[in-house]
C-alpha positions in Angstrom: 0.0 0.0 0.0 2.7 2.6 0.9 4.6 2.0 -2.3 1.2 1.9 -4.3 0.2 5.4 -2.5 3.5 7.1 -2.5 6.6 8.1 -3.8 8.4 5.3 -1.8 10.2 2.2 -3.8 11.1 -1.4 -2.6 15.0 -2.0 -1.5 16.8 -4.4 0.2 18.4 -3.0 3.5 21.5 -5.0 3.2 22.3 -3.2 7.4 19.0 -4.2 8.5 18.9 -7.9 6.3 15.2 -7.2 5.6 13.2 -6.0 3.0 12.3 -2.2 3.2 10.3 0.8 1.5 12.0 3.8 1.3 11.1 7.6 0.1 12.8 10.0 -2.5 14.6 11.8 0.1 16.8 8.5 1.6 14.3 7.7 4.9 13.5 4.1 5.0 10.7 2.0 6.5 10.3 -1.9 7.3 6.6 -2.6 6.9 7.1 -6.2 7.5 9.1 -5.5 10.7 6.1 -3.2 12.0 3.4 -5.9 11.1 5.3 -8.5 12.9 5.3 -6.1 16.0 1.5 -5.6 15.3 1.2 -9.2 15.7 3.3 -10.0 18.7 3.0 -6.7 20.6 -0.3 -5.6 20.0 -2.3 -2.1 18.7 0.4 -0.3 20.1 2.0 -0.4 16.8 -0.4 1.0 14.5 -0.2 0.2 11.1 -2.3 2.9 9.7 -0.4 5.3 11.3 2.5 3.8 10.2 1.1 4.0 6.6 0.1 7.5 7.1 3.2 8.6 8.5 4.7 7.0 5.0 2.3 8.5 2.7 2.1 12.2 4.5 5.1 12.7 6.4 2.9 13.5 8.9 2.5 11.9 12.6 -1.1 11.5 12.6 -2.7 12.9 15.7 -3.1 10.6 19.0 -0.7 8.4 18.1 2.6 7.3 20.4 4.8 7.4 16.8 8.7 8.6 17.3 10.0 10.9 14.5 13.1 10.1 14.1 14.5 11.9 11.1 18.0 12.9 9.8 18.8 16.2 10.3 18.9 17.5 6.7 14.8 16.5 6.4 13.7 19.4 7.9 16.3 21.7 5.9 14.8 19.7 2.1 11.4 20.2 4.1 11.4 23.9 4.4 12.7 24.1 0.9 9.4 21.9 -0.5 
């Protein structure tokens, strides 16, 4: 869905060893990895938000979600 919706392409994170989905500007996400935590850990980790987060770049609102972003996306955001 993310790579249907979105910019974001398929790679191989060879660091990570698993497959990944990851945006124009370098950030990468493990949707696999998050469903796995959805399954084992419970609606703490919330895949539409997760999908959100992908397709927006936005947290959505009431969710627990960490931003963690390199320092140069907020210089290539203010830029946009």
């Amino acid at each position: 869905m993310i790579v249907r919706n979105s910019t974001w392409t398929w790679v191989y994170c060879t660091d990570e060893n698993a497959a990944a989905v990851e945006s124009p500007e370098g950030l990468c996400g493990y949707p696999h990895n998050k469903v796995a935590k959805r399954i084992r850990q419970g609606a703490e980790h919330d895949l539409e938000a997760f999908f959100t987060y992908a397709v927006t770049g936005e947290v959505p609102h009431g969710t627990n979600a960490r931003v963690i972003k390199p320092s140069w996306w907020q210089r290539l955001r203010s830029r946009s």
